[in-house]
C-alpha positions as CSV (number, residue, x, y, z in Angstrom):
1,X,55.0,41.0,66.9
2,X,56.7,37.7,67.8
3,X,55.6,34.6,65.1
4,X,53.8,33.3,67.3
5,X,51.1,36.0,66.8
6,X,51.6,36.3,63.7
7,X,50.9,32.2,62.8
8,X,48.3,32.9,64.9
9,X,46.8,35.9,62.9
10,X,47.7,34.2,59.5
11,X,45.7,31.1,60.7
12,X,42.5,33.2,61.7
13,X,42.6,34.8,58.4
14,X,43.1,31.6,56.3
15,X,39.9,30.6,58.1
16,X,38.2,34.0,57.7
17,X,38.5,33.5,53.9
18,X,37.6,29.8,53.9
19,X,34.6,30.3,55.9
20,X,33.2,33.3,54.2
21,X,33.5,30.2,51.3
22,X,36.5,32.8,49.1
23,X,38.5,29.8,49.5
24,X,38.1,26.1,48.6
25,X,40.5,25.0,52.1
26,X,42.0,27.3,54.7
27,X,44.6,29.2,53.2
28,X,45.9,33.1,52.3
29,X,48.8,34.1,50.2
30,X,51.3,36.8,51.8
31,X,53.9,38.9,50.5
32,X,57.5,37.9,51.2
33,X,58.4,41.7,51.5
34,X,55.6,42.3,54.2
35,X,57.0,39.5,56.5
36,X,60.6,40.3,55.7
37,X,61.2,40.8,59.1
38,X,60.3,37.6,60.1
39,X,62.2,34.3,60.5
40,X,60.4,31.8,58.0
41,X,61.5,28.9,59.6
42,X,60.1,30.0,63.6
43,X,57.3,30.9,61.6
44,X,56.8,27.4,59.9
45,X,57.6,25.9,63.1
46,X,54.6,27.8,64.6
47,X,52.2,27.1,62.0
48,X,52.9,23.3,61.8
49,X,52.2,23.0,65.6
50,X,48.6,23.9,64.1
51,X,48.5,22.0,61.3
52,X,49.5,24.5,59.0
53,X,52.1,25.1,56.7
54,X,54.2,27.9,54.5
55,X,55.6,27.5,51.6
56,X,57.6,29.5,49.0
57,X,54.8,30.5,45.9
58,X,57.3,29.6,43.3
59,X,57.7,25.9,45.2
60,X,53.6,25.8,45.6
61,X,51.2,22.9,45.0
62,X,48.4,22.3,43.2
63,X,46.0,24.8,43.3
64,X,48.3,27.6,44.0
65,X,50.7,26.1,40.9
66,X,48.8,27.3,38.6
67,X,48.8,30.9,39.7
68,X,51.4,33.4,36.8
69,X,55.3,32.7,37.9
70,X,55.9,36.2,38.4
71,X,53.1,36.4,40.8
72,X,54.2,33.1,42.7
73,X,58.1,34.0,43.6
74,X,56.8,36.8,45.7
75,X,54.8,35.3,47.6
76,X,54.4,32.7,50.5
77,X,51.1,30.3,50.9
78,X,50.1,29.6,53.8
79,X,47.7,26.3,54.0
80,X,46.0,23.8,56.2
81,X,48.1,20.2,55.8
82,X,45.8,17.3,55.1
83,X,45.7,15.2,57.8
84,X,47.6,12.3,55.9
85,X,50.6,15.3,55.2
86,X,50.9,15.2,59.7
């Protein structure tokens, strides 16, 4: 899987989770050792062209700053930007 398809997966399940209302915005959480394999920065790339974005959890905004630290640095969030954040 190229990350392409994978933004493109990430982004169909960040909706799947808004729209069945589990989420307040589109986003999902991933763990950094699942996607290991992957180059973060083709994926970003990928995701901005859609408006999205990934972050490291332990770097996170508000909501996801308020998640346990130890939770957070294994992580990446994956979010929809505003649009003022284009």
């Amino acid at each position: 899987m190229t990350e392409k398809e994978l933004s493109d997966i990430l982004i169909k399940n960040a909706f799947y989770y808004f729209n069945a209302q589990n989420t307040t915005f589109p986003s999902i959480v991933i763990d950094k050792n699942d996607y290991s394999d992957f180059n973060i920065e083709v994926l970003k790339k990928e995701l901005n062209k859609n408006n999205f974005d990934i972050i490291d959890g332990s770097l996170a905004p508000e909501p996801f700053a308020q998640m346990e630290e130890d939770f957070k640095v294994k992580k990446w969030f994956i979010y929809q930007l505003k649009k003022e954040e284009n």
